[in-house]
N, C-alpha and C positions, 0 to 999 in steps of 0.2 A: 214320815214321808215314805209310801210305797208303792214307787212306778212301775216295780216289777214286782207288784203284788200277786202273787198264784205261778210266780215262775220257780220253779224247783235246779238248782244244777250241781252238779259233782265234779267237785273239782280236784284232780287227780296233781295238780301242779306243786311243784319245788323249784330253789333258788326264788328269783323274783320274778319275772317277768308276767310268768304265769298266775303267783298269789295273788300280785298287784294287780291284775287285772280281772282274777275274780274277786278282792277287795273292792272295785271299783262299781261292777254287778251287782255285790251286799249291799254295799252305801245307799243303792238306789230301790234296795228292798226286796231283790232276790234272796230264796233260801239257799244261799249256799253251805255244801256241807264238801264241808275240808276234809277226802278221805287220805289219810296218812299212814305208812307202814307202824305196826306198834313202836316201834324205835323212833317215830317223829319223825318229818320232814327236813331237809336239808337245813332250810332257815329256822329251824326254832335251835339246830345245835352247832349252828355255828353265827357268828354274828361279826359284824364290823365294829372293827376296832378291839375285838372281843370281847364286848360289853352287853352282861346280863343284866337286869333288873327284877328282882326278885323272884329269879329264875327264871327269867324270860330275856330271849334273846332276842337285842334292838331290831334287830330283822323281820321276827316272830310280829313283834309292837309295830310294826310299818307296813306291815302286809295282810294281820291275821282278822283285824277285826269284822265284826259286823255277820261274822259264819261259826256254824256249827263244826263242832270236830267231831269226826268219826274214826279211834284206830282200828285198823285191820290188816291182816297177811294176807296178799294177796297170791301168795304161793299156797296156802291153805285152802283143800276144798271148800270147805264150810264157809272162809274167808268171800271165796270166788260168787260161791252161790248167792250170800245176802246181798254181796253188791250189784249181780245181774236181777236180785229179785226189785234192787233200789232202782237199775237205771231202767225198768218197767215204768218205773213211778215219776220219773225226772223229764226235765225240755231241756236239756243240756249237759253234755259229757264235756270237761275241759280234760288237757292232759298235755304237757312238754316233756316229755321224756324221748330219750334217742327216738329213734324212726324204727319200728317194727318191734319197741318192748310190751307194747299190748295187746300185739295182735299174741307174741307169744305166750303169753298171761291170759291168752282167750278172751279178751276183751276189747279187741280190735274193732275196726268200725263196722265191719261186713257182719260181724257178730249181733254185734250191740244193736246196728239198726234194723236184724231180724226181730230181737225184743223189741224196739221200740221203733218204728218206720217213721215218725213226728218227730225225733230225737237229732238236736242239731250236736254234732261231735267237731268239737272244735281242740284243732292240736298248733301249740310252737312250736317251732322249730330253731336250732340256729343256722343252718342254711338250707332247708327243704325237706321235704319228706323223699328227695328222689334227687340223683345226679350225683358227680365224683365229690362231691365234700360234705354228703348227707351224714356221715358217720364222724366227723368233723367236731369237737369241742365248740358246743356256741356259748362262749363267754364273753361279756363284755368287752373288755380289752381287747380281746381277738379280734373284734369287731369292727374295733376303732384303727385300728390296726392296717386291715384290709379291704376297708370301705373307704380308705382315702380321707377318712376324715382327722386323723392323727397327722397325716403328713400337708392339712390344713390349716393346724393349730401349732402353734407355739410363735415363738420370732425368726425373724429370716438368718439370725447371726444363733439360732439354736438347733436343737433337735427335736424331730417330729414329734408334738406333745400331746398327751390323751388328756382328755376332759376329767373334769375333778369331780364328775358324779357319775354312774351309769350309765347313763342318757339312750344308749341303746337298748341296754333291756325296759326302759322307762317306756320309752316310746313305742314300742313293740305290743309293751302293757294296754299301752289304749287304744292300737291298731287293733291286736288282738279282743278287746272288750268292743269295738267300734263292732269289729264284721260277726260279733256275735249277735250284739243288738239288731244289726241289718238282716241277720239268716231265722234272727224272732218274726222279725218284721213280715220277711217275706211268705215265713211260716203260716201266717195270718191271712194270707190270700188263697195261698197255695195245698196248705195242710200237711204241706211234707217238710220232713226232716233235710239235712245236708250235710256234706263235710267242709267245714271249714279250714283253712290255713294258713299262719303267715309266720314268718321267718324273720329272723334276726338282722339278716345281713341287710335284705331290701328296706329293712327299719332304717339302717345305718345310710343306705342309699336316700332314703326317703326323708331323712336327718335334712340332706345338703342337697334337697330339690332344687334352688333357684342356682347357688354356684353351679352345681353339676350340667342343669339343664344348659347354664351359658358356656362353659364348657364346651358342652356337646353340638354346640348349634354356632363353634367356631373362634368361640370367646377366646382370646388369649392368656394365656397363664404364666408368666414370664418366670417367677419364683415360689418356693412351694408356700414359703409365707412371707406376711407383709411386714415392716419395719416396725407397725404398732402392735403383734405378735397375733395375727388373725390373717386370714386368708383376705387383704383389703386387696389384691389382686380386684378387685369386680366392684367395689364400692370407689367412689373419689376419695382423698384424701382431706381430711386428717382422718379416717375413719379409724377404731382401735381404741388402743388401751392406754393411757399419757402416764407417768409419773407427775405428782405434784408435789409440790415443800414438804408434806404428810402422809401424804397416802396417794392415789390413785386416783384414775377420771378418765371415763368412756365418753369418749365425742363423735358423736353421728355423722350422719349428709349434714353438710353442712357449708353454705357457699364462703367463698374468701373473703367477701365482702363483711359479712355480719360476722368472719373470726376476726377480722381486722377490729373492727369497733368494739368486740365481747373482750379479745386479747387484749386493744390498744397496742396495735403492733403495725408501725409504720411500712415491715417490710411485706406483711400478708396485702397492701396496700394493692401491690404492682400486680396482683395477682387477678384475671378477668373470672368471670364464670366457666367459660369454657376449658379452663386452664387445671379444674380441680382433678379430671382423670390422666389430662398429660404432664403435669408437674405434680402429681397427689405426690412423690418421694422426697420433693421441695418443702412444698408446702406442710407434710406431715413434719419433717424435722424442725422450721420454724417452729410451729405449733408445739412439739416436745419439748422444746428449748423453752418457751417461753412460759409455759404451764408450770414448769419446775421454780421458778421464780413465787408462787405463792402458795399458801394450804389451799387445802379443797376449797374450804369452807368461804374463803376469800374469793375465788371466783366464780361462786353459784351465782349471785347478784347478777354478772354482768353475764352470763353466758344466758341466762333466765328471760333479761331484758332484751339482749339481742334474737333471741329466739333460736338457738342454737341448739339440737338436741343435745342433750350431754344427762351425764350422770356420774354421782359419785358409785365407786367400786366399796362397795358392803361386803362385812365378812356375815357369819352363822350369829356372832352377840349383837348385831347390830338389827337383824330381822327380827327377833322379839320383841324390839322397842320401835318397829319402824310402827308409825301412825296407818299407814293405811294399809298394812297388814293388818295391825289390829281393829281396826273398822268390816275388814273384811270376815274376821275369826276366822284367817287362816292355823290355828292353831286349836286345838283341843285338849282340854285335860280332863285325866280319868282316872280311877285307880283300875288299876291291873287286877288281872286272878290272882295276884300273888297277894295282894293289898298293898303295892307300895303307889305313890303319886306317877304317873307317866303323862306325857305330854307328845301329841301325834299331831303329824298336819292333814289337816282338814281334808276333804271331798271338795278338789277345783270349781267346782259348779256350784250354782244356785237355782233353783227353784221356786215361781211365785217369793222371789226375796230369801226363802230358807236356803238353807244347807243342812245335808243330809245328819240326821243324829250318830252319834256312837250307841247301836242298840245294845250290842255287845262288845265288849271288850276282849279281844286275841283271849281266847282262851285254852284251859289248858288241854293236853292231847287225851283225846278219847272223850273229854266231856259230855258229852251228846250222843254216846257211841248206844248207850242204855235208849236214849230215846228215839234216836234214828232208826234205830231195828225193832223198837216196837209200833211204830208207824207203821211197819209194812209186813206186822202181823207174828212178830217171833215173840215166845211169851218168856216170863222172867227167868224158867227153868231152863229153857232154851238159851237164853244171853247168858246165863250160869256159866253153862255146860262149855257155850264156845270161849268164854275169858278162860276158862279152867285148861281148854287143849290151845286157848293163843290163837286163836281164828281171828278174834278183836278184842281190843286192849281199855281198858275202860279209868278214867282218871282218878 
């Protein structure tokens, strides 16, 4: 599968944001070529949880595959020159690094798109390329932190809680891969090149569009979170996260009428429709109280029949054996460069029914460093000469 067959792009990204969204590019049959300092990129030498896999850092495995690696010193002339002679040949510069490290590296945009006037330059940021907190750490956490969405999450008797995945560089990810596709698009009409950009924080904004939006347009917000440990300020009640006998249960919109029948609770009885966003603090504590009386497992049935939305709360062991993940092949296995077994999640999308393949597997730094520079004419004497002074690092 290759929808961006004949599209060339350099992706100059570290941490995640930026891989994963030109991960998301390769998936779809871009050549991406991963140019990384000889030393590797952030995510191959450090990793969550600090877990390598046959030298490869789970990070490296999440973000890297599907693209060629190129290492190079970009402080090296010789470094500088192959890669302006690459973005001659390229429809696409990616790059998140602070705001003004490439211009200083000579490779800024005003540069680049002298070489290349068709050349979309696309940069992350974590709050902008310009204004007081351009120079600012854009780290996840920070993010969540200052976008209001931490002091949306947890329970109203806790402290403001951050989300148990990244979510903000996550999203950022596909904002950034979206206005890339869109500045292709445009390309195609137009024949010119662009700067593209988008930022961490308005990701983080753009996380919590409908709360925010109601918010702003007057909504009341009485406490920072709700009793079921979610900002149910804006939804009716029971909305949230229940304990049950075992484990846990997410219950939706959901009127009092059909909790009353799902629960068999005479006192959700008294309760009318209208009553779900002025008594949601009532009505949710019945609903807690009486969820806790059985396992999960015991009130799917009735919550299923009544037509309730609800769900059980799944941890990480539970998703490799859920059924329709596995219908879906949200999961992939491969062996790694190193040759041990790894297992990646999927490409969200389908295709006429496919999903994108694993062409290559994250591989190791510089792999491609030999081929990528004879594509654009340096002969083998030449890639000698520059591994020998450290201009590019080969694997």
């Amino acid at each position: 599968m290759n929808l961006l067959d004949g599209v060339k792009i350099l992706s100059f990204n570290h941490y995640l944001a930026g891989p994963l969204a030109a991960q998301t590019l390769a998936d779809l049959g871009a050549d991406v070529i991963a140019v990384e300092p000889i030393e590797g990129a952030f995510q191959r030498n450090w990793a969550v949880a600090n877990h390598f896999v046959a030298g490869d850092s789970v990070n490296h495995l999440a973000t890297g595959r599907n693209k060629r690696s190129l290492a190079v010193d970009l402080k090296h002339p010789d470094g500088i020159a192959a890669v302006k002679k690459l973005v001659a040949t390229a429809d696409v510069v990616m790059e998140n690094f602070r705001p003004g490290t490439m211009a200083k590296l000579g490779l800024g945009y005003d540069t680049l798109k002298a070489i290349n006037p068709g050349l979309i330059y696309a940069v992350a940021t974590g709050f902008g390329s310009e204004g007081p907190y351009k120079d600012r750490p854009g780290q996840d956490l920070l993010l969540q932190a200052m976008s209001g969405l931490a002091m949306r999450t947890g329970r109203a008797d806790g402290e403001p809680t951050a989300v148990g995945a990244v979510i903000v560089d996550q999203h950022a990810a596909s904002l950034y891969a979206m206005s890339i596709l869109a500045a292709l698009f445009a390309r195609t009409k137009s024949g010119k090149g662009q700067l593209v950009e988008v930022n961490l924080y308005q990701a983080a904004l753009d996380l919590q569009v409908e709360p925010l939006t109601a918010w702003l347009n007057g909504a009341p917000s009485p406490t920072p979170r709700g009793p079921a440990g979610i900002a149910a300020w804006f939804s009716p009640g029971p909305y949230g996260i229940h304990a049950t006998a075992d484990g846990h249960m997410a219950i939706s919109m959901a009127s009092p009428k059909a909790l009353a029948v799902a629960l068999d609770s005479e006192e959700l009885k008294q309760f009318g429709e209208s009553d779900s966003f002025s008594k949601r603090e009532e009505i949710t504590r019945i609903v807690a109280a009486r969820l806790k009386r059985k396992p999960t497992a015991e009130w799917l049935p009735a919550l299923e029949a009544a037509r309730v939305w609800h769900a059980p709360v799944q941890d990480y062991r539970d998703l490799v054996s859920d059924p329709q993940l596995n219908h879906l092949g949200a999961f992939k296995s491969a062996e790694s460069s190193g040759g041990a077994p790894i297992r990646m999640v999927a490409h969200p999308a389908r295709y006429d029914g496919e999903t994108p393949e694993v062409r290559l597997v994250p591989q190791r730094l510089g792999a491609q460093t030999r081929e990528v520079l004879g594509e654009i004419g340096y002969g083998a004497a030449e890639i000698d000469a520059m591994v020998i002074s450290k201009a590019v690092g080969v694997a």
